[in-house]
C-alpha positions as CSV (number, residue, x, y, z in Angstrom):
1,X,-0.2,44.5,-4.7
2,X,-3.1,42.1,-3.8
3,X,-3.0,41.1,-0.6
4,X,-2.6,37.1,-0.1
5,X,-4.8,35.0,2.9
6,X,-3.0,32.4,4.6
7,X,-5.7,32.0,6.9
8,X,-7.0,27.8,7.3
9,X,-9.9,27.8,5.6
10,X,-12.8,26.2,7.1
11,X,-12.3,23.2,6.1
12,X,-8.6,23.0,6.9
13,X,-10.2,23.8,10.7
14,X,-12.4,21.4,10.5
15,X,-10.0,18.7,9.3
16,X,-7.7,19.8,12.3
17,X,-11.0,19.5,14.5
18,X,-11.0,15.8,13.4
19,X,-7.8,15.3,13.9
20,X,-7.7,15.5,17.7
21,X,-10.3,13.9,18.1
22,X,-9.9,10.6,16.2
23,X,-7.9,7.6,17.2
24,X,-4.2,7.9,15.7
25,X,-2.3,5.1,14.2
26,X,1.4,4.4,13.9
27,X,3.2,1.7,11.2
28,X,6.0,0.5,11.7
29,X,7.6,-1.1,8.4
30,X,10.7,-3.0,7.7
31,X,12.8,-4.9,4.8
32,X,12.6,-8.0,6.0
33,X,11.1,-10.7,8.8
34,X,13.9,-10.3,11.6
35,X,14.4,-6.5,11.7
36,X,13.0,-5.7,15.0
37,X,9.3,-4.3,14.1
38,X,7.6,-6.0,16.8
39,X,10.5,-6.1,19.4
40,X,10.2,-1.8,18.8
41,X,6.3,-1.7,19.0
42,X,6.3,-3.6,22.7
43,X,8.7,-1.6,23.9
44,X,6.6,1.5,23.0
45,X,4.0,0.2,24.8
46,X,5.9,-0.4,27.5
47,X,7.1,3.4,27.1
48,X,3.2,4.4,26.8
49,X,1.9,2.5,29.5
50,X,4.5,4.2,31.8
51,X,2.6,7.5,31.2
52,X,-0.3,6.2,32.4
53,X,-2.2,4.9,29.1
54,X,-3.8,1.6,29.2
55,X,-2.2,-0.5,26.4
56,X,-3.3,-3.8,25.7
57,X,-2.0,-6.7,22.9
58,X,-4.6,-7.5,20.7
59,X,-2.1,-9.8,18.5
60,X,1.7,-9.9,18.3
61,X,2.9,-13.2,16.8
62,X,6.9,-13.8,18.3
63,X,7.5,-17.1,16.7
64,X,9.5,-18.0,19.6
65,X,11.5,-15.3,19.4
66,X,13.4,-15.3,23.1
67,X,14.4,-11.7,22.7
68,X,10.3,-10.7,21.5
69,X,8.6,-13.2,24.0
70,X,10.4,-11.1,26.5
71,X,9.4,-8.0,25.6
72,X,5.9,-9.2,26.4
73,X,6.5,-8.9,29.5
74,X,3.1,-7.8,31.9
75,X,1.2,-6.5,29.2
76,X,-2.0,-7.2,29.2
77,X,-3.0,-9.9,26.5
78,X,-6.7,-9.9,24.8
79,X,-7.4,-13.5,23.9
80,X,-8.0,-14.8,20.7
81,X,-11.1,-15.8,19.3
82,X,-11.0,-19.4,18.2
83,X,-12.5,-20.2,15.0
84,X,-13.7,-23.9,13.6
85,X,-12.7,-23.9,9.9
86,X,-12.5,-27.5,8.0
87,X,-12.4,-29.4,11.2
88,X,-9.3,-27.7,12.7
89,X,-9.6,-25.0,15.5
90,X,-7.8,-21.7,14.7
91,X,-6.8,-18.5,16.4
92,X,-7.8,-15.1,15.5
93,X,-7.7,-11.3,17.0
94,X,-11.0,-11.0,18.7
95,X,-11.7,-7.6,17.4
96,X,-15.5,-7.5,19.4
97,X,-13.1,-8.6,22.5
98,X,-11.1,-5.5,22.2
99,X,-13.6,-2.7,21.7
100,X,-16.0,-4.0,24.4
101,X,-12.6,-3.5,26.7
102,X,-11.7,-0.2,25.1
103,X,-8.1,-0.1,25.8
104,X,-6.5,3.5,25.1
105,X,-4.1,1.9,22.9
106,X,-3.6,-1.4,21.7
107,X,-0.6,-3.6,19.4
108,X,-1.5,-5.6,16.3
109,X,1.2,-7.5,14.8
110,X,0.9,-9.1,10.9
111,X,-1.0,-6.0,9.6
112,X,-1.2,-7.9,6.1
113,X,-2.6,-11.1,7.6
114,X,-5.6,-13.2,5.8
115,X,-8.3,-13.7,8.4
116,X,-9.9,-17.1,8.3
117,X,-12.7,-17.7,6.5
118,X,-15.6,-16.8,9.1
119,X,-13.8,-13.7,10.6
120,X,-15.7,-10.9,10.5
121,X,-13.1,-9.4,8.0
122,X,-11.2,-10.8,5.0
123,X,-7.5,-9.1,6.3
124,X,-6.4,-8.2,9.4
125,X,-5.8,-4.4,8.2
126,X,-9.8,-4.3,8.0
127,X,-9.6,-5.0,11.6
128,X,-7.5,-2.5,12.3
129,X,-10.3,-0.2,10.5
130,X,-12.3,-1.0,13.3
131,X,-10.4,-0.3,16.1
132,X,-9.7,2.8,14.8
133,X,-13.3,3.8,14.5
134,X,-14.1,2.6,18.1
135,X,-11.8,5.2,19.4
136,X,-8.6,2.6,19.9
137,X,-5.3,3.9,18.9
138,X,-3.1,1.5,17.2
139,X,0.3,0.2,16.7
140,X,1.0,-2.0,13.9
141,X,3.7,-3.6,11.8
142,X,4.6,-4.7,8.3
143,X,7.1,-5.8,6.1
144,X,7.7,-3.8,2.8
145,X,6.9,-6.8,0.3
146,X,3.5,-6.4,1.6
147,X,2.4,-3.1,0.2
148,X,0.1,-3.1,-2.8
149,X,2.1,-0.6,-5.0
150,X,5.5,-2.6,-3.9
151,X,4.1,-5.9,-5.3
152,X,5.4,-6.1,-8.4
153,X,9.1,-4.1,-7.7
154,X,9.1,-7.2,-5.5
155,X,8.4,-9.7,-7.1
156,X,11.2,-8.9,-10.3
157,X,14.1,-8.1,-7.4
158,X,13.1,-11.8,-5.6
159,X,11.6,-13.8,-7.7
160,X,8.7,-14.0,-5.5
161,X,4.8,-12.8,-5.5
162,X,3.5,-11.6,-2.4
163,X,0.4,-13.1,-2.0
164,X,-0.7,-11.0,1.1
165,X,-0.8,-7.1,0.4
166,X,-2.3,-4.1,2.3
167,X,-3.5,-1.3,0.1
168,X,-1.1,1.7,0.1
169,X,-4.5,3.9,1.2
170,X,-4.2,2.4,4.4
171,X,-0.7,4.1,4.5
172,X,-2.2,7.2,4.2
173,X,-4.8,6.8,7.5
174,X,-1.5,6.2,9.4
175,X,-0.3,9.6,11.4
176,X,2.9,8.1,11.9
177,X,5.1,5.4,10.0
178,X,8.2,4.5,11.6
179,X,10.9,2.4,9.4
180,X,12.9,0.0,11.4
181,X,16.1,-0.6,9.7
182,X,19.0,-3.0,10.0
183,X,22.2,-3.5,8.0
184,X,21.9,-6.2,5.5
185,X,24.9,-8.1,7.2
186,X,23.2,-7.3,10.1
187,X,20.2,-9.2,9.6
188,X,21.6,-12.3,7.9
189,X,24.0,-12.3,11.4
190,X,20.6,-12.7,13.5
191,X,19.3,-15.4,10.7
192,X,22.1,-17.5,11.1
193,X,22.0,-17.0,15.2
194,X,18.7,-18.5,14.7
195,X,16.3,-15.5,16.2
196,X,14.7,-15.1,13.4
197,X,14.0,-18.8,12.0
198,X,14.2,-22.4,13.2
199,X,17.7,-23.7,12.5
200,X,16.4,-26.5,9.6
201,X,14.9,-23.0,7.5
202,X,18.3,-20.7,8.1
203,X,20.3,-22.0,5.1
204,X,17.3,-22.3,3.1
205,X,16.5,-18.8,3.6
206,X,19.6,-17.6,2.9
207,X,20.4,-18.4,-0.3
208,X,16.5,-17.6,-1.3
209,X,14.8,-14.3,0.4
210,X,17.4,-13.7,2.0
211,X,20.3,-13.2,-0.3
212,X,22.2,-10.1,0.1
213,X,20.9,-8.5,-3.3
214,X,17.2,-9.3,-2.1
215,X,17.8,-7.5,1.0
216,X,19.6,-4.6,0.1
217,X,16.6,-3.9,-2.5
218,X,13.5,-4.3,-0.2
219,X,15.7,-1.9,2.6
220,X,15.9,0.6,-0.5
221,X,12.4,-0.2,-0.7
222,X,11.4,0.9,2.4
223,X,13.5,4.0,3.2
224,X,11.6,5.4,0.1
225,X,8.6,4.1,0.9
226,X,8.8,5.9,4.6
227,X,10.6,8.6,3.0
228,X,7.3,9.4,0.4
229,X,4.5,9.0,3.4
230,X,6.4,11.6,5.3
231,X,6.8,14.0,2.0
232,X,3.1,13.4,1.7
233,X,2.1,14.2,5.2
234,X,4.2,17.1,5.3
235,X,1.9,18.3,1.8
236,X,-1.5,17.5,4.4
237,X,0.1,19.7,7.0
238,X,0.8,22.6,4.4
239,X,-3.1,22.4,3.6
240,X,-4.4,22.0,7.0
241,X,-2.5,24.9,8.3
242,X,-3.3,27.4,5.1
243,X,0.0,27.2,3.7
244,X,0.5,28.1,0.0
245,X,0.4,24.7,-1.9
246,X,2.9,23.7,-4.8
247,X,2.7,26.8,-7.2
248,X,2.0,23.9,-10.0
249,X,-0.4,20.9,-8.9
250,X,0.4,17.3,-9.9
251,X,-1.9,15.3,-11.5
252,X,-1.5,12.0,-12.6
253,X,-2.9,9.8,-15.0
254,X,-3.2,6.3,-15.9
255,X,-4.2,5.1,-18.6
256,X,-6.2,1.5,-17.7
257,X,-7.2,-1.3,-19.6
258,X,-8.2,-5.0,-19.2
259,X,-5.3,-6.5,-20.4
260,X,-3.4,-8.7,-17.5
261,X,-0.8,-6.0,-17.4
262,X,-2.8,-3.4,-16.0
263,X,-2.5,-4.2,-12.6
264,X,1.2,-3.6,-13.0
265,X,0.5,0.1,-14.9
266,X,-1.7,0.7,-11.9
267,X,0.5,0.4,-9.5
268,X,3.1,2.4,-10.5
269,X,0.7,5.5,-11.4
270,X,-0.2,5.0,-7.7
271,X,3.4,5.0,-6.8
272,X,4.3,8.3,-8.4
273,X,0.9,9.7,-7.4
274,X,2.3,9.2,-3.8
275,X,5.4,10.6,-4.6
276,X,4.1,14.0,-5.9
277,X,1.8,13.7,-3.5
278,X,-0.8,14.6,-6.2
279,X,-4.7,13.5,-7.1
280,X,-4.9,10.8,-9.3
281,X,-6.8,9.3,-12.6
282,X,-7.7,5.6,-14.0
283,X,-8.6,6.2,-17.3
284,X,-10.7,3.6,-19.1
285,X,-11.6,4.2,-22.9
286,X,-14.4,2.5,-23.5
287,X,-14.5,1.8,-27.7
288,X,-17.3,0.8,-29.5
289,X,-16.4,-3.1,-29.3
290,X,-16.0,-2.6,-25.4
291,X,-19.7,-1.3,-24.8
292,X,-21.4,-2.6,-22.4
293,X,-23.4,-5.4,-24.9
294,X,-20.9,-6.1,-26.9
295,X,-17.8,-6.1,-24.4
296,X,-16.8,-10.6,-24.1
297,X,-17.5,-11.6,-20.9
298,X,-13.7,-12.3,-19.3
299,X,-12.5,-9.2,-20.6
300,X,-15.4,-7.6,-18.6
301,X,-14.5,-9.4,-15.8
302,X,-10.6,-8.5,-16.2
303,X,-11.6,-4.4,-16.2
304,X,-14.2,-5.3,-13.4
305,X,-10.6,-6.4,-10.9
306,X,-8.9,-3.5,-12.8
307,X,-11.1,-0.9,-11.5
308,X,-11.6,-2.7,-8.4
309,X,-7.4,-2.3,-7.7
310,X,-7.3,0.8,-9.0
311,X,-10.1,2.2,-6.5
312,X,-8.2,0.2,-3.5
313,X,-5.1,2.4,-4.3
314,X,-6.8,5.6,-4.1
315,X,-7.7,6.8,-7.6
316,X,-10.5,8.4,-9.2
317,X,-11.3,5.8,-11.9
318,X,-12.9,7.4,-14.7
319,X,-14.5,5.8,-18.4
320,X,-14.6,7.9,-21.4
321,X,-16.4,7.2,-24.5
322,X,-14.8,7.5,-27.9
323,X,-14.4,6.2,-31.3
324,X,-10.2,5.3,-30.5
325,X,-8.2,5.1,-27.1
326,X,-6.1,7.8,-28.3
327,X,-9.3,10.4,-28.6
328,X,-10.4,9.8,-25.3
329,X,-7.4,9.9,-23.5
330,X,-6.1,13.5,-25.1
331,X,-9.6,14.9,-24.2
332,X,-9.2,13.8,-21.1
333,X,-5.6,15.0,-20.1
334,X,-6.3,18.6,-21.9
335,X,-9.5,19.0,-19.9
336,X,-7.6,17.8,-16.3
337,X,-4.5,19.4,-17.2
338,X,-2.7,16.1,-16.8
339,X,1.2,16.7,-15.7
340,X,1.9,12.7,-15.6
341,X,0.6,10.3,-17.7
342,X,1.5,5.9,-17.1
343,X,0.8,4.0,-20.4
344,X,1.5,0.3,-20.4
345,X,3.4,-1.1,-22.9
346,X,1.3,-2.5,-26.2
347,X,0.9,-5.9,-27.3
348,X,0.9,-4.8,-31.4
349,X,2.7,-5.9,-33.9
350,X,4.8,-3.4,-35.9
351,X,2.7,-3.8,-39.1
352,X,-0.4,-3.2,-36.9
353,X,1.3,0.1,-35.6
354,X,2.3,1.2,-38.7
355,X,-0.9,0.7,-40.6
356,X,-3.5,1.9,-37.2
357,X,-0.8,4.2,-35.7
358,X,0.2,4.2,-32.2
359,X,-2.0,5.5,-29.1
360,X,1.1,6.8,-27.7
361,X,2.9,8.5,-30.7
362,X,-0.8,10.4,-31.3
363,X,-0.8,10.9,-27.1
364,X,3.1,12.9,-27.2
365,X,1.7,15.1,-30.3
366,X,-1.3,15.9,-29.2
367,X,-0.1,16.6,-25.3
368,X,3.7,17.3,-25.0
369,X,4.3,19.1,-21.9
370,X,3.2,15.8,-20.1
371,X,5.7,13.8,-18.7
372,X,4.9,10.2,-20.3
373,X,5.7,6.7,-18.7
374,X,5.8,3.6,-20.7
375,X,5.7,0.4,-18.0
376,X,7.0,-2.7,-19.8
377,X,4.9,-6.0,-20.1
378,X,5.9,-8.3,-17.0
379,X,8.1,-11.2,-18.7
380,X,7.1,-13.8,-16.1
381,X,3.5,-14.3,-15.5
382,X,4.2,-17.2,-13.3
383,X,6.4,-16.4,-10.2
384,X,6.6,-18.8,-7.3
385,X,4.2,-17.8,-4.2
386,X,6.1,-18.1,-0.6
């Protein structure tokens, strides 16, 4: 009988090496403004600071929240940096504030926050990023809606697109995320006690966002989404400590285009991805009529954002020449050996299916131990932004 080494390999030590030595980040997400995410974080560092670790708050935003303000307490506060845009002065974190003070840990409220224009980053997750590699640990919080992958599962259970969306990568830097939950009757109690809005907006909101249905979805949301990070960092620790790996490796693929559906297709390959906790594929044919000199200039610019997403999320986006879709996309799940495969649904007629054939039908025959997704074409292209 061989005889099996469970021994970390070296670069399993190496990774665990790393791992002490870089600055660690916790998430805490939630359903919905008003569950408590930032309350929880500040008393943490409260907690923290009580074993000796200098905490500091680079941003929490309370919106006169009695019970948060509160919380605040004798924390230490880093100003913000005030920033001239279009003749009004705003506030931002002053990321070059913090790292010259080099707190041990420090809080960041509004993870998915758009910086203003003349910030030294575009999104307030990016300034995490930084912290991070200065050594800083971090705590920070966000609300479900906000996740990249999430957008769209959003946007059909509330009827509205999050603008504001942190890439579901970032997830994965995190060595801890923390879901802070509250019953949906719960929440809408503190909503109408007003400690989570002004009194003009409670009504307002609840009969919009905050509608029982709404809620109830986006708390489903976010139990599975803790529920997959922990699955998948459970997976990391099997391979950092040497332990034997799934006996049959995921992989996913997804087959892109640059059609204004893919983002959608996208996302939900990176979603399942996640869940198997598998390496995944972006899969771009490129056809004769989308070569490079031939290829019309918005559709170019389309796949250009495609790939760009796709990348974001955390796949390996690859383009493979042949004659039909179809060709290239068999070839390319025989060679990978392909488990999961995301098509998006077509835009053909029937006639043009029956007379060309479908990529999909030719896709089933060709590879049928795959297990094939079809995601529908989003019925609303115009949803209401909040």
């Amino acid at each position: 009988m061989p005889t099996v080494d469970t021994r970390p390999t070296a670069d399993a030590l190496l990774e665990r090496i790393k791992d002490r030595d870089r600055a660690r980040l916790r998430i805490y997400i939630g359903a919905a403004p008003g569950v408590g995410k930032t309350y929880e974080m500040l008393q943490e560092a409260h907690s923290l600071r009580r074993r000796g670790l200098d905490v500091v708050i680079g941003l929490v935003e309370t919106y006169g929240r009695k019970d948060t303000e509160a919380q605040v307490k004798d924390l230490e506060v880093v100003p913000r940096r005030r920033i001239e845009y279009r003749g009004v002065t705003m506030e931002e974190m002053d990321v070059d504030a913090i790292i010259r003070r080099q707190p041990q840990v420090c809080i960041v409220d509004e993870l998915a926050h758009s910086n203003v224009p003349g910030s030294g980053h575009g999104r307030r997750y990016e300034d995490v990023i930084d912290l991070l590699n200065a050594g800083i640990h971090v705590l920070t919080a966000v609300n479900i809606q906000h996740l990249e992958t999430l957008n769209d599962a959003v946007a059909r259970a509330t009827g509205v697109r999050v603008r504001e969306t942190v890439p579901d990568t970032f997830l994965d830097r995190a060595d801890e995320v923390i879901n802070v939950d509250v019953t949906v009757d719960e929440l809408r109690s503190r909503l109408r006690e007003g400690k989570i809005y002004r009194p003009e907006k409670v009504e307002q909101a609840l009969t919009n966002f905050f509608k029982k249905g709404n809620l109830s979805t986006l708390r489903e949301l976010a139990l599975r989404a803790v529920a997959d990070e922990v699955g998948e960092k459970a997976a990391s620790y099997r391979a950092r400590e040497g332990l034997e790996p799934a006996l049959i490796p995921e992989r996913v693929m997804v087959c892109m285009s640059s059609n204004a559906d893919a983002p959608r297709v996208i996302r939900t390959g990176a979603r399942i991805a996640g869940r198997l906790g598998s390496r995944w594929f972006a899969v771009f044919v490129e056809t004769p009529r989308e070569q490079p000199a031939r290829i019309a200039m918005r559709t170019a610019e389309a796949l250009r954002q495609n790939i760009q997403l796709a990348e974001s999320l955390g796949a390996t986006v690859v383009r493979v020449k042949a004659d039909k879709p179809a060709d290239g996309l068999i070839a390319f799940a025989q060679r990978e050996g392909v488990t999961h495969v995301i098509f998006g649904q077509t835009a053909r007629s029937r006639w043009e299916l029956l007379w060309r054939g479908s990529t999909l039908d030719r896709f089933l025959a060709a590879v049928p131990d795959a297990a094939v997704q079809v995601v529908p074409s989003d019925p609303e292209k115009v949803l209401k932004s909040p």
